[in-house]
N, C-alpha and C positions, 0 to 999 in steps of 0.2 A: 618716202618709204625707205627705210632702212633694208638693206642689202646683206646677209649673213653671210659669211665665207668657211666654207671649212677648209681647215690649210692643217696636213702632218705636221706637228713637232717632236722633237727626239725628246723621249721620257725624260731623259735625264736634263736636259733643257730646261725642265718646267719648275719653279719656284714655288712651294707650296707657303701658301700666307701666311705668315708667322702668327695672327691673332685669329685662328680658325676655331673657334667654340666649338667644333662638332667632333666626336671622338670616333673611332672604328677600331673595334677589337681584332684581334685577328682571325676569328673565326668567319665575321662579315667578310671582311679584306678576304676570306676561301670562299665564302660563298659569291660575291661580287666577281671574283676570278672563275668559279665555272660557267656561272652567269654570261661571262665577255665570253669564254672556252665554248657555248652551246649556240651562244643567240649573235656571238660576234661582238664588234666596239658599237652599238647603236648609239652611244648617246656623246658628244662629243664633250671635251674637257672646255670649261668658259675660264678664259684668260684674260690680262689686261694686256695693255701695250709690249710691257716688261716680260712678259711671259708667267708672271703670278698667277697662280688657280686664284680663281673666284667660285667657282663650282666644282667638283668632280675629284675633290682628294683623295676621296677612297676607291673609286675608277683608276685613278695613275699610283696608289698604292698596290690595285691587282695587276695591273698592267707591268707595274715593275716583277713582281712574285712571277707571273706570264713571260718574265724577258721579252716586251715588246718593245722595239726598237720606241717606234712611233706611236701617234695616238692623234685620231683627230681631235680641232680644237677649233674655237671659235673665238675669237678676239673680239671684246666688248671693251672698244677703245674710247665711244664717245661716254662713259659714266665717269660723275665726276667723284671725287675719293669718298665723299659722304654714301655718294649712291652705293659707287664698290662695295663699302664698308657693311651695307646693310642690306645687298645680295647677297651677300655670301650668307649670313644670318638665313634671310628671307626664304633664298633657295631652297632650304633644310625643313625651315618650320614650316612654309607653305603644304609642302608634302605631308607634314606631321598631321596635320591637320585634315586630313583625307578622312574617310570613314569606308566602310566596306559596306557592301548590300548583300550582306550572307548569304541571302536565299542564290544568288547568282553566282556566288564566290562560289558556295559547294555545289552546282550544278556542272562550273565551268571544272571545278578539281574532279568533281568522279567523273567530266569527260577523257580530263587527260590520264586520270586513270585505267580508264576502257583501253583509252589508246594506246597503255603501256609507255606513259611519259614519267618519266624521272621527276615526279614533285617535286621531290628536294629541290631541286633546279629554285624553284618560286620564293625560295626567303624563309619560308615558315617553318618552327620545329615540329618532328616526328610529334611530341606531344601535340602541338599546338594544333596540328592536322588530325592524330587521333579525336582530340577534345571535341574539333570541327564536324567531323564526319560521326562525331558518337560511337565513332571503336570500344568496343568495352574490352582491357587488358584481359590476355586471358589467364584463366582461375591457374595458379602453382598449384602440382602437386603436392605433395609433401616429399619424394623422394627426389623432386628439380628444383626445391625451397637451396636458394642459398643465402647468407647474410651481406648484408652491405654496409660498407662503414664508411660512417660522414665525420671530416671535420668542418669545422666553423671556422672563419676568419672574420674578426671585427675590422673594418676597413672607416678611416677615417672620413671619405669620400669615395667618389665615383670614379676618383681618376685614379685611385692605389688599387679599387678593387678592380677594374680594369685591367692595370699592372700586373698584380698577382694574378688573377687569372691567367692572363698572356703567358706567362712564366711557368707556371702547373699547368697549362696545356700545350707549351713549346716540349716540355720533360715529359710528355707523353699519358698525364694523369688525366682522367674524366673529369671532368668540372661544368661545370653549370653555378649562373649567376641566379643567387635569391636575394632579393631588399626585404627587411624586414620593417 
């Protein structure tokens, strides 16, 4: 039986894997930071020997934004580089791969609702929550009509529009990502 240890190490200590597939815009990197700010450090950063993430880049991305010194971690020293290699993957996609049981999902939101909990807190956008709960936006007047104006960026990939976004929402503009 394997033996897990959780041992602090100093954020800036931590080596993040140079061949890490997985991206976090910065708006995750704020949500994953209130997340540590409401619920605490639950889940700890998985490292090798060297102190390289194998898990939790976007945990010690919020953690650094957090100014946390430390951060627990869990040293997963006996994988061998093939296995490493394919945690770190694994880690990401396993999750991706979840599914929701709606009926439960919106019973548990309008409980924390009642209870005057901060949804945001949960990952999900305002839309995505109205959509959920079947909020119907309500009707403009015509005297509260304002106009809104969109630009478009054609982005060659996922990691420029990324980029850009990051940038037009560091300078303060509203942005939201669409794939068409």
């Amino acid at each position: 039986m394997i033996v897990l240890e959780i041992e602090y190490v100093a954020t800036d200590d931590l080596i993040p894997y140079i061949n890490n597939s997985r991206t976090h815009s910065e708006s995750q990197i704020k949500q994953i930071a209130a997340s540590i700010r409401e619920f605490g450090f639950t889940n700890p950063i998985l490292i090798d020997d060297q102190g390289t993430i194998i898990a939790g880049h976007g945990r010690v991305m919020a953690a650094k934004a957090l100014q946390l010194d430390e951060v627990p971690t869990i040293t997963l020293g006996a994988l061998s580089d093939a296995q490493r290699k394919a945690y770190v993957i694994a880690d990401n996609k396993l999750a991706l791969n979840a599914g929701w049981d709606t009926e439960v999902l919106l019973a548990e939101i309008e409980s924390l609702q009642d209870l005057n909990f901060d949804t945001q807190l949960l990952g999900f956008s305002a839309d995505e929550l109205s959509e959920m709960l079947n909020i119907e936006e309500p009707e403009l007047k015509e005297e509260s009509y304002s106009e809104i104006f969109n630009i478009i960026v054609e982005c060659d990939d996922e990691m420029e529009q990324e980029k850009i976004f990051n940038q037009l929402d560091a300078e303060g503009y509203k942005c939201r990502v669409q794939s068409l």
